[in-house]
C-alpha positions as MATLAB code, in Angstrom:
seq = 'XXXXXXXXXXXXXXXXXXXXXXXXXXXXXXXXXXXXXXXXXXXXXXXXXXXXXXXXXXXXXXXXXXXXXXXXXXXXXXXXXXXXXXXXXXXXXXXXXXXXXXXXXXXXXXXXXXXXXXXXXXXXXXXXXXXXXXXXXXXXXXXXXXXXXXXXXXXXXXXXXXXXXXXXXXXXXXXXXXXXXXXXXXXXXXXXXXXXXXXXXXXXXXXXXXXXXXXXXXXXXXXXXXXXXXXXXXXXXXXXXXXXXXXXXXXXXXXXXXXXXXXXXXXXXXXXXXXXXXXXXXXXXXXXXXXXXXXXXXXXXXXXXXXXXXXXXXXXXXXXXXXXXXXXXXXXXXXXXXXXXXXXXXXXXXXXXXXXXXXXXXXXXXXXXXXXXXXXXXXXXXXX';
ca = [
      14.345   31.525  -28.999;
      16.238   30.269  -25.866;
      16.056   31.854  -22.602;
      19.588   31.267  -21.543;
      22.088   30.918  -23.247;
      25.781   29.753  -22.569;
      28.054   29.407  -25.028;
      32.204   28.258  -24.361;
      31.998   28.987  -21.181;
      35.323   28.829  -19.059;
      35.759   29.638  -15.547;
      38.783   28.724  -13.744;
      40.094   28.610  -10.004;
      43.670   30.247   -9.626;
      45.320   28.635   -6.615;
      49.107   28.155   -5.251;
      48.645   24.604   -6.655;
      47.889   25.171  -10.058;
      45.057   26.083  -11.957;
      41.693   23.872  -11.498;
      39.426   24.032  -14.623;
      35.858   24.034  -12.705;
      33.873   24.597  -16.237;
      35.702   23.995  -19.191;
      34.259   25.129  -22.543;
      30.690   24.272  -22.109;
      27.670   25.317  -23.788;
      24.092   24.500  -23.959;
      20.615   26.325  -23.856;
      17.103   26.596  -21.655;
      14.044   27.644  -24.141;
      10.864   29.146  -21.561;
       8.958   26.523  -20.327;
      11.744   23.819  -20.366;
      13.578   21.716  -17.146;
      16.666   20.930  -18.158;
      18.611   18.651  -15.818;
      22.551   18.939  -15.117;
      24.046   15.543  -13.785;
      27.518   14.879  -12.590;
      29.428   13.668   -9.810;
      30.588   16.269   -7.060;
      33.243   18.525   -8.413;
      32.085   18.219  -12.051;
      31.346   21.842  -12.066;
      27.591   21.971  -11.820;
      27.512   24.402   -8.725;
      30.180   26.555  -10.179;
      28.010   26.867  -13.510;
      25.127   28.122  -11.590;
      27.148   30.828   -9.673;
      29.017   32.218  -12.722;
      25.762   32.729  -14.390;
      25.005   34.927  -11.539;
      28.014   36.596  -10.843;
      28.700   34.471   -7.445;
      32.078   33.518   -7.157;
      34.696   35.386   -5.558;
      37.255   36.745   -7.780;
      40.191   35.856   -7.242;
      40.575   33.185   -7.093;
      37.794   32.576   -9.397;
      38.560   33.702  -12.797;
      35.775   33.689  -15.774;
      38.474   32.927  -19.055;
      35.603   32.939  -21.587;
      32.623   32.150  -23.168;
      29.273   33.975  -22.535;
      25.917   33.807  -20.338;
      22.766   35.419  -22.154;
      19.626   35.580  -20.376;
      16.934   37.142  -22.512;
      19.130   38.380  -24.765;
      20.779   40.262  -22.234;
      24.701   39.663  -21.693;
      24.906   38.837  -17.732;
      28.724   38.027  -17.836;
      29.421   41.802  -18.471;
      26.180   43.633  -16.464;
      27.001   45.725  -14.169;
      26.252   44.962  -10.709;
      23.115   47.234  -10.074;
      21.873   45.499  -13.012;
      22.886   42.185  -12.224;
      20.808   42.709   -8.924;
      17.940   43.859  -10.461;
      17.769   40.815  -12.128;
      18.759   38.459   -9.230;
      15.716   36.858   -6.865;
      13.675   38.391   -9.208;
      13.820   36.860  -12.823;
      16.599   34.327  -11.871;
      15.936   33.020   -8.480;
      18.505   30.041   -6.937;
      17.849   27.243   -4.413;
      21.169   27.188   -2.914;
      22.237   23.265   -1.615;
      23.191   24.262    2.127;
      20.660   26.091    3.217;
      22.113   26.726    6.700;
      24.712   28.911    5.605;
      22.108   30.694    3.600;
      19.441   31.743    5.766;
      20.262   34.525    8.412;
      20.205   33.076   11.790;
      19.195   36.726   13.167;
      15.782   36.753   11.054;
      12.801   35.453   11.428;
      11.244   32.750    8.612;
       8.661   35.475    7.350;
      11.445   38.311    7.365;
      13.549   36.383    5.425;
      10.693   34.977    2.594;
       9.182   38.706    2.058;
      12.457   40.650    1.502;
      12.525   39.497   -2.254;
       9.786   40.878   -2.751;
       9.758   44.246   -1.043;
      12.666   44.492   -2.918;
      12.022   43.713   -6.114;
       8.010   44.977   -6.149;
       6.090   47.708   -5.537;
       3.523   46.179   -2.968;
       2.674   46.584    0.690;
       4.737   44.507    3.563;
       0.778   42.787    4.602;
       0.646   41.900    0.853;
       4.174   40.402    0.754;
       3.070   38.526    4.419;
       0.373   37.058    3.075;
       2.519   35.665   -0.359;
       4.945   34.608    1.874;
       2.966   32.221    3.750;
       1.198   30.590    1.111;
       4.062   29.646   -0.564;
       5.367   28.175    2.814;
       1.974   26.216    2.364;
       3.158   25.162   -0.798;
       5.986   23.604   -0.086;
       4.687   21.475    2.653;
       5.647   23.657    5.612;
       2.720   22.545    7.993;
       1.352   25.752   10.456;
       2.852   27.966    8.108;
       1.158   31.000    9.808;
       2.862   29.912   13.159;
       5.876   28.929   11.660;
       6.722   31.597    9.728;
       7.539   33.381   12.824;
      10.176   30.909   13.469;
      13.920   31.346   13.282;
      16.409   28.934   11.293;
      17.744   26.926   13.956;
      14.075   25.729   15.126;
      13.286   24.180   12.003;
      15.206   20.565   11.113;
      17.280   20.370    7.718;
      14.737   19.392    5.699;
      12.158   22.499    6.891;
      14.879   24.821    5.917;
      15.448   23.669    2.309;
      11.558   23.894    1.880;
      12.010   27.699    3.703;
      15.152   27.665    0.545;
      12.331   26.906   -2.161;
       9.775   28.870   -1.354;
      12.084   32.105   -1.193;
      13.733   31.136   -4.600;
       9.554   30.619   -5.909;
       7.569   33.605   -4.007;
       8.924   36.059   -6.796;
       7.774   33.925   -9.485;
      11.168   33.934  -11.690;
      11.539   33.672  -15.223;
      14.216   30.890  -14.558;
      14.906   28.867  -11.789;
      18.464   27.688  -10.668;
      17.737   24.603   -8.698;
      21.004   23.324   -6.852;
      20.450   20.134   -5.136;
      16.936   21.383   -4.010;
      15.298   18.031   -2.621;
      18.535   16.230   -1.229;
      17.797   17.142    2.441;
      13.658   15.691    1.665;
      12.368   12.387    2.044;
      10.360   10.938   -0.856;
       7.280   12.723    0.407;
       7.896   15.875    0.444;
      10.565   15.802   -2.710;
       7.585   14.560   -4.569;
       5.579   17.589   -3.506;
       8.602   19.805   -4.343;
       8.776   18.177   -8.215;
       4.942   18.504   -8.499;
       5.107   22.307   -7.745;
       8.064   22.730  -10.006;
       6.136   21.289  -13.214;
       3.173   23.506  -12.101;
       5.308   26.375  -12.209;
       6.586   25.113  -15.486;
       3.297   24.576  -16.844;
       1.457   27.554  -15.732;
       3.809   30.578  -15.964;
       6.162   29.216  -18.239;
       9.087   29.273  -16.002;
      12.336   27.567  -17.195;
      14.468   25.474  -14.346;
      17.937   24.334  -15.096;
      17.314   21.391  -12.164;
      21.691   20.435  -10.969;
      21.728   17.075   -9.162;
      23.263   13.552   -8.475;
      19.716   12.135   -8.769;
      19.255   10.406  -12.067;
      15.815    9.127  -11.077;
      14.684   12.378  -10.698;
      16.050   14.222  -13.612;
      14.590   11.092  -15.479;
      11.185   11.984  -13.739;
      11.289   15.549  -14.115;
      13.438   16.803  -17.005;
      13.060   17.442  -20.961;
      16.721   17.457  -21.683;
      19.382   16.316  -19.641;
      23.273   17.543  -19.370;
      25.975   15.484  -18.329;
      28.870   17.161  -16.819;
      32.450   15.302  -15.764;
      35.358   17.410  -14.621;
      34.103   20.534  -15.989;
      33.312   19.740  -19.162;
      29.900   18.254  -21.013;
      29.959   14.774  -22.288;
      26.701   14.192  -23.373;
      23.274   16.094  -23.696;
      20.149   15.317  -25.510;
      16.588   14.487  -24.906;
      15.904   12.599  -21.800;
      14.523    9.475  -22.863;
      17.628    8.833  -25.518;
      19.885    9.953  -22.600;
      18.527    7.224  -20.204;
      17.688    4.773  -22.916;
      20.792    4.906  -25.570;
      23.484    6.586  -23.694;
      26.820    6.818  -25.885;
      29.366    8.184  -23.760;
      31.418    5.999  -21.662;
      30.824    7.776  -18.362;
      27.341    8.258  -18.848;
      27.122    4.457  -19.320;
      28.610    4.072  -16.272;
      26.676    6.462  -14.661;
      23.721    4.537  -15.059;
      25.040    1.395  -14.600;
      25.631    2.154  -11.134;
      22.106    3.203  -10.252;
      20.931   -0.011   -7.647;
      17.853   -1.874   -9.107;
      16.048   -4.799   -8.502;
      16.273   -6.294  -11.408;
      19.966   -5.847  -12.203;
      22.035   -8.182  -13.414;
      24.998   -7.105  -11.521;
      26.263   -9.231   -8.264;
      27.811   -6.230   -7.557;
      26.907   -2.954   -8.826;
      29.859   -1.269  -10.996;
      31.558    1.729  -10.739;
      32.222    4.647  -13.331;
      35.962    3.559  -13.866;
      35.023   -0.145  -14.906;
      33.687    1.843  -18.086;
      35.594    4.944  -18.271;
      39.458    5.604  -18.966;
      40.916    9.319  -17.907;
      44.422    9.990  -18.953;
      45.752   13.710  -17.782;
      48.084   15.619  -19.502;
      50.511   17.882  -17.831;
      48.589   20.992  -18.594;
      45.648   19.402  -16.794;
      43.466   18.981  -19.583;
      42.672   15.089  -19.839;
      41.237   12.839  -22.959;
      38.499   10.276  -21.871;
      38.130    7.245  -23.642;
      35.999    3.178  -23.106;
      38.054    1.537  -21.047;
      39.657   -1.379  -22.891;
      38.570   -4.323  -20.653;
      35.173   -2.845  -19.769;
      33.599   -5.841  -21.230;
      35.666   -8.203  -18.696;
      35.126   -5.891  -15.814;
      31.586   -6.317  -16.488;
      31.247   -9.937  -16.490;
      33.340  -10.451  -13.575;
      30.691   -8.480  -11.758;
      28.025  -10.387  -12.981;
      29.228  -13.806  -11.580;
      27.265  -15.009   -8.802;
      29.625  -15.078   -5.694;
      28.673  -18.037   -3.125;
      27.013  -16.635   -0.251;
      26.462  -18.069    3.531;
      23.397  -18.630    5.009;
      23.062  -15.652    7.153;
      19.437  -16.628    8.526;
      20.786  -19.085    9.999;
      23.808  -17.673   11.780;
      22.656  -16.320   15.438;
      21.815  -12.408   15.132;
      24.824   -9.668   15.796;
      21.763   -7.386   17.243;
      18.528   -7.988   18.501;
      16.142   -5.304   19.124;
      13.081   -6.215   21.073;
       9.645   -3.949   21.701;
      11.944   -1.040   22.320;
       9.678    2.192   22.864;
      11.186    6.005   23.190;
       8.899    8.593   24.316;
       9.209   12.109   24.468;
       7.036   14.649   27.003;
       6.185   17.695   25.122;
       4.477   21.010   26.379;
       2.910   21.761   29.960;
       4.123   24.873   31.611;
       3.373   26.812   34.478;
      -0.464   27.213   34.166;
      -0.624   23.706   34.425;
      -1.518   22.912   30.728;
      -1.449   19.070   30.144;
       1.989   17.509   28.494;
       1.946   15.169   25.539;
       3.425   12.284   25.022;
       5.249   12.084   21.609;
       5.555    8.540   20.515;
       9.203    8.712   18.522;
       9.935    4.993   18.793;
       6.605    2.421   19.844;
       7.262   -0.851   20.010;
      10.220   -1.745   17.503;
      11.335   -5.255   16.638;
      14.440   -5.893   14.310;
      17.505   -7.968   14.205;
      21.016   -7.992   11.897;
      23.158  -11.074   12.071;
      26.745  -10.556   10.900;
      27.551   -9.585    7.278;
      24.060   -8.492    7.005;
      22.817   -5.177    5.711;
      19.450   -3.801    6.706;
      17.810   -0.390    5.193;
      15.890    1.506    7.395;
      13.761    4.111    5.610;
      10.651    6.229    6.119;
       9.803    9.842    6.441;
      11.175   12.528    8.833;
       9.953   12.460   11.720;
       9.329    8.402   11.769;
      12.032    8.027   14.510;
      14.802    6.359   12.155;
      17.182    8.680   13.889;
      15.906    8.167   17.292;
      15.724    4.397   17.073;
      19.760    4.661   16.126;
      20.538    6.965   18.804;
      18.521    4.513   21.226;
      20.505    1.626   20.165;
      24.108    3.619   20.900;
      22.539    4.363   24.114;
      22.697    8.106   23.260;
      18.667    8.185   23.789;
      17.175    6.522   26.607;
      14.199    3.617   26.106;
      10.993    3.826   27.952;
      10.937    0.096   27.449;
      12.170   -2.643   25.238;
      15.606   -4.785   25.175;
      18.789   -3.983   22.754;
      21.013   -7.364   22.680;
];
């Protein structure tokens, strides 16, 4: 018996320039137990699937033409409100994808992280402290006790999406509705994130429908997998026969324009070298292969002659270049620290070049840019 259920779903945007069919006659299920993934490109109606389910969209101009959303066996399209809300942070909880706009900039972290549950249990505000904080743990949020006494705008991007996941989790919800919920994390800490997810999965039997444009995650993480393009599904099935034997055209070049080591691309394709969208004057639209995908293809395969660009002198040349920042100290005297953002960086781009710079936050990747622009001053070093 599935968990959730939607079946022809339809929910369209009314505007003054016409209508815009954000989900178009989709349906698929989420059994207990089971991470399903939904894939797409932005505006493919991923986001808008999650918040009809809940009842999120304003309306107008939102407008749900069909179809139905069964949770439980429980119709959610038609609940009434005080129902609907009952049912909301409690056994459907959503990680929403900015979380800056979702957190309230006059509460405090705790505050914020125990109101589901006052509100949806019977227990005591110490009891709902003390849940609070150990899902901050969980999620990677280091000094949790300390921090949780924080407000929004002292924690960076990535600390509020984990302060996003562990509100969505501290209820422990029947179904999760994960929108985006790692894209502000570095590898680190996303890995964390996925690892508590599958826990969840595994040890209370809670179903996740997991939305993102990360197909190496959903590949990682998900039993099923949903592909979504301009509000409609064109292709779901098992993970591994999604990945392995895709038969849609998009989907193909979905894949295909995933960036890989071993590719045999010069350069990497895009979804329109193996998809063809003609649209109709109602604004409903027939995909189809593209005709000369096979030639587009090839072309990009070619090897393309290439300069030497070792051996051209370097456009930049960054040379033992050190930022430090003084931290603490006050007026008792207390000792400052020295917080070592950039120590001692060599690197150098010649022209045409492309160099990644990665790491985890907090490494100094942004500081070492700003230093560069001269927007951060250098303890030491030389930028030529």
């Amino acid at each position: 018996m599935s968990l959730l259920k939607i079946k022809n779903l339809k929910t369209y945007f009314h505007t003054r320039a016409g209508i815009n069919r954000a989900v178009d006659d989709i349906s698929f299920s989420i059994d207990k137990g089971e991470i399903v993934g939904v894939v797409g490109e932005s505006g493919s109606g991923k986001s808008v699937t999650c918040h009809t389910m809940l009842g999120l969209l304003p309306q107008p101009p939102a407008k749900v033409e069909g179809g139905s959303v069964t949770f439980d066996n429980e119709e959610l399209l038609n609940l009434p409100q005080s129902l609907l809300r009952a049912i909301r942070g409690k056994r459907i909880s959503m990680i929403f994808q900015d979380p800056m706009s979702c957190l309230n900039p006059y509460l405090k972290i705790l505050d914020q992280i125990t109101e589901p549950i006052l509100i949806h249990e019977n227990v005591s505000r110490k009891t709902a402290e003390t849940r609070a904080i150990e899902i901050m743990k969980k999620v990677g949020i280091r000094d949790a006790e300390a921090r949780a006494h924080s407000y929004p705008h002292e924690f960076s991007g990535g600390m509020r999406q984990r302060v996003m996941i562990a509100m969505a989790l501290v209820t422990k919800p029947d179904l999760l509705l994960a929108d985006e919920p790692t894209t502000a994390l570095d590898v680190t800490v996303q890995a964390r994130i996925l690892k508590i997810l599958r826990n969840l999965k595994d040890d209370l039997g809670i179903a996740v429908l997991f939305v993102t444009h990360d197909l190496g995650v959903v590949a990682e993480l998900a039993d099923r997998v949903v592909v979504m393009y301009r509000g409609k599904i064109v292709e779901q099935g098992n993970t591994r026969d999604i990945f392995e034997k895709p038969s849609h055209p998009y989907v193909k070049g979905l894949i295909a324009c995933r960036p890989t080591l071993d590719t045999q691309y010069q350069i990497l394709p895009t979804v329109d070298d193996f998809l063809k969208t003609e649209i109709r004057k109602d604004g409903s639209f027939i995909l189809s292969e593209h005709p000369d995908s096979k030639e587009r293809l090839s072309k990009l395969k070619e090897k393309k002659e290439s300069s030497n660009k070792d051996a051209t002198p370097p456009l930049l040349k960054v040379s033992g270049l050190q930022v430090h920042f003084q931290t603490g100290g006050g007026f008792l005297g207390e000792p400052r620290k020295t917080v070592k953002a950039v120590d001692g960086v060599d690197l150098q781009i010649s022209s045409g070049q492309t160099l990644g710079l990665v790491g985890e936050s907090g490494c100094g990747k942004t500081t070492l840019g700003r230093a560069i622009l001269r927007l951060q001053k250098a303890k030491s070093g030389s930028i030529l």
